[in-house]
C-alpha positions as CSV (number, residue, x, y, z in Angstrom):
1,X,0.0,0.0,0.0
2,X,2.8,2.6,1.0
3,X,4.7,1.7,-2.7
4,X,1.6,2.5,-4.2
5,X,0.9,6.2,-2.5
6,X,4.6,6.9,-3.5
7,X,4.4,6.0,-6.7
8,X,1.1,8.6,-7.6
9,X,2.7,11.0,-5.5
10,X,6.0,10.8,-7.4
11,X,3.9,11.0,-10.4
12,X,1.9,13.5,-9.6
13,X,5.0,15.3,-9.0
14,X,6.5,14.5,-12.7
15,X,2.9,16.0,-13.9
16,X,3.2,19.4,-12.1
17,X,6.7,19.6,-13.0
18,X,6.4,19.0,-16.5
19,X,3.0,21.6,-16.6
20,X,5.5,24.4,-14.9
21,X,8.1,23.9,-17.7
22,X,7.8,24.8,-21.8
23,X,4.8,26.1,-23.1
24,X,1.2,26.8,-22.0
25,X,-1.8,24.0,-22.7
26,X,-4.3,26.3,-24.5
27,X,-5.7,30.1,-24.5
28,X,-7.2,30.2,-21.2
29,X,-4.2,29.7,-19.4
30,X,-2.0,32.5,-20.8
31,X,-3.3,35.1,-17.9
32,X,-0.9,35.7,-15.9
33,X,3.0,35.2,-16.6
34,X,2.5,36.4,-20.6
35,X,1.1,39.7,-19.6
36,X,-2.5,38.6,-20.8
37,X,-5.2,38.5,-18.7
38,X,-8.3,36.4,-18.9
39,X,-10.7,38.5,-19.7
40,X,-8.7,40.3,-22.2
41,X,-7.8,37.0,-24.1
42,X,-10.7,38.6,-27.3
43,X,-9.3,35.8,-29.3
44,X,-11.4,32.6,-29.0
45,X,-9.8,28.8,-29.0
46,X,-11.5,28.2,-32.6
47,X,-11.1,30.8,-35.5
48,X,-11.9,30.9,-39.2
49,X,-9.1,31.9,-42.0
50,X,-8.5,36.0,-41.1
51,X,-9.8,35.4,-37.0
52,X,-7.2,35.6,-34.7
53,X,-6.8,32.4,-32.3
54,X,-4.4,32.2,-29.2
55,X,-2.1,30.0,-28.1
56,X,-0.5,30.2,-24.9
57,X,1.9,32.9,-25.9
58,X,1.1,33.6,-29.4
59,X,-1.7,34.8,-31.4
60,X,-2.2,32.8,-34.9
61,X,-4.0,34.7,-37.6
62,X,-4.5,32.4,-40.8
63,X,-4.4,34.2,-43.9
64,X,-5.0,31.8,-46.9
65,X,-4.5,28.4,-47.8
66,X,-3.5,26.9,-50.9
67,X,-3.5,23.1,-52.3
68,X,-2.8,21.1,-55.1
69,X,0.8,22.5,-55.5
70,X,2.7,20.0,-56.6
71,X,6.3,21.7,-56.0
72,X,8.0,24.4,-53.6
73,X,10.9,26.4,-54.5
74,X,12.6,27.0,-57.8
75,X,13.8,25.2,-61.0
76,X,17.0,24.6,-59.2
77,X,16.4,24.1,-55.4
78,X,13.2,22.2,-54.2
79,X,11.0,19.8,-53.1
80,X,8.3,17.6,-55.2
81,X,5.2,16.9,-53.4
82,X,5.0,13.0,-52.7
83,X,0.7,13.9,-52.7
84,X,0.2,17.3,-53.0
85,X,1.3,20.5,-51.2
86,X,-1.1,22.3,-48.8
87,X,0.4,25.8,-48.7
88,X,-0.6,27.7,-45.3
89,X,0.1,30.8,-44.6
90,X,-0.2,32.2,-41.2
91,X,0.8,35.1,-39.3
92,X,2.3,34.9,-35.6
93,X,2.3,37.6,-32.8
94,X,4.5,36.6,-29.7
95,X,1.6,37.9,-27.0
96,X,3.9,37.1,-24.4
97,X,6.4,39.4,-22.3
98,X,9.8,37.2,-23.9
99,X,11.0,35.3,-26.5
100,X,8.9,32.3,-28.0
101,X,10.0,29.8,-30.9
102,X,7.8,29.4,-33.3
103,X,8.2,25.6,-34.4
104,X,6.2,24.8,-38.0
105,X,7.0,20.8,-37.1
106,X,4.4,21.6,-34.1
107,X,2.0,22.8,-36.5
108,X,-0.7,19.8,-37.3
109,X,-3.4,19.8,-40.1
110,X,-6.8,17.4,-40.2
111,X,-9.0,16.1,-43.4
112,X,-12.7,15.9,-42.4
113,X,-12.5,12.5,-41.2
114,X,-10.0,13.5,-38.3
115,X,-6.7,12.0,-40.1
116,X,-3.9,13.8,-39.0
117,X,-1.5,15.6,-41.3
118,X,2.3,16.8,-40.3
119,X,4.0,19.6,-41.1
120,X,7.2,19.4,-44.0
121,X,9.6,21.1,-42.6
122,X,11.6,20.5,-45.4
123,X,9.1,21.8,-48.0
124,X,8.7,24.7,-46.1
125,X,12.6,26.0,-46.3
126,X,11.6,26.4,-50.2
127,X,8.1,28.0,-49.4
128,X,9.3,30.8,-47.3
129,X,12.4,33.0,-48.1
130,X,13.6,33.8,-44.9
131,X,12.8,30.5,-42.8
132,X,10.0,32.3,-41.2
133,X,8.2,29.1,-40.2
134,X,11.6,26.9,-38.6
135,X,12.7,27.3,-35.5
136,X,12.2,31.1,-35.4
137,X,12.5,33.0,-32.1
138,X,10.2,35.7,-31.9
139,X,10.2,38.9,-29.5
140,X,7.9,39.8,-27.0
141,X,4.7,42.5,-29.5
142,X,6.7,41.2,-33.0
143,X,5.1,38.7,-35.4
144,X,6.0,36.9,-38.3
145,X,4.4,36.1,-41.9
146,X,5.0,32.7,-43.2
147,X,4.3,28.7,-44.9
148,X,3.6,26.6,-43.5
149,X,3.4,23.3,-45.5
150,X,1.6,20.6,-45.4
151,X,2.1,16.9,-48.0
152,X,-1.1,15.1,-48.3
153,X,-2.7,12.8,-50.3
154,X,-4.4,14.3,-53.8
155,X,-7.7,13.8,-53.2
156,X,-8.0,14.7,-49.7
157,X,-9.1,18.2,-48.5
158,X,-7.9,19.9,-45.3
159,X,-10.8,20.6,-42.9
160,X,-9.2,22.7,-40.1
161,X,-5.6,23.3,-38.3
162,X,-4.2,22.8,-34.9
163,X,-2.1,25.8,-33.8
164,X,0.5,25.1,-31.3
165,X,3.2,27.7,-29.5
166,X,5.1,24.6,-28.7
167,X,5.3,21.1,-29.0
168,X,3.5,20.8,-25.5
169,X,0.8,23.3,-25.6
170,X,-3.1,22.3,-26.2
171,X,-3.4,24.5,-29.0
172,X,-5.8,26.1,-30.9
173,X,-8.2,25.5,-33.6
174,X,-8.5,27.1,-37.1
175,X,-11.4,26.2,-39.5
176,X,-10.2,26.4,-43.0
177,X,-12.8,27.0,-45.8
């Protein structure tokens, strides 16, 4: 019985320490240590293409999607699509009072019967011309335009986006079309 209690309280312990560390879990927790309060949080945790949608520390605003592209980057330098490219391009405003990455490989897209879709971070090197969308540190009130990209199958249509200000977080939802 003792072995038991110490086990859930040494796990319970792993859970609260792991909550305190890295990002937050969704929108309704970034009161507080990002400078946002609750009831100033205006953006909900589902948007449409053009709503702003937050994230723990960052505020996602989707402006357009493309598909069917079937190759990123130049004649030279790029990447053929093994499906076809879904071309997403989002704005990001860092919310929060310091630094944030913004990760595209966190980034997840859905078809309409819930399949789950990964970023290519790879594709997305040739999508954007400044790496916008890898492993870009943004400052506290700055934001960022880029791609991000996502290879699906040819006949499948993206139904919505998960939004994520790190790997950890809850994210947000973003309705495309």
């Amino acid at each position: 019985m003792r072995k038991t209690t110490t086990l859930a309280l040494l796990a319970t312990a792993v859970v609260a320490l792991g909550c305190s560390s890295g990002g937050t879990d969704d929108a309704s927790s970034s009161g507080g240590s990002d400078g946002v309060a609750k009831g100033d949080d205006k953006a909900a945790k589902s948007a449409k293409v053009g709503q702003p949608a937050r994230d723990g520390k960052f505020e996602f605003t989707v402006k357009s999607s493309k598909c069917g592209v079937a190759k990123v980057g130049d004649s030279v330098l790029g990447e053929k699509a093994q499906g076809q490219f879904c071309l997403i391009t989002i704005n990001v405003k860092n919310i929060g009072k310091e630094a944030q990455m913004f990760d595209g490989s966190s980034q997840k897209a859905y078809a309409a019967d819930g399949t789950e879709y990964s970023s290519d971070t790879g594709a997305a090197i040739y999508a954007n011309k400044n790496a916008e969308t890898f492993l870009n540190d943004i400052n506290p009130g700055n934001q960022v335009t880029g791609v991000v990209v996502f290879d699906i199958p040819k006949k499948v249509k993206l139904t919505k986006l998960e939004l994520h200000d790190s790997p950890f977080s809850g994210g947000v939802t973003v309705a495309l079309g």
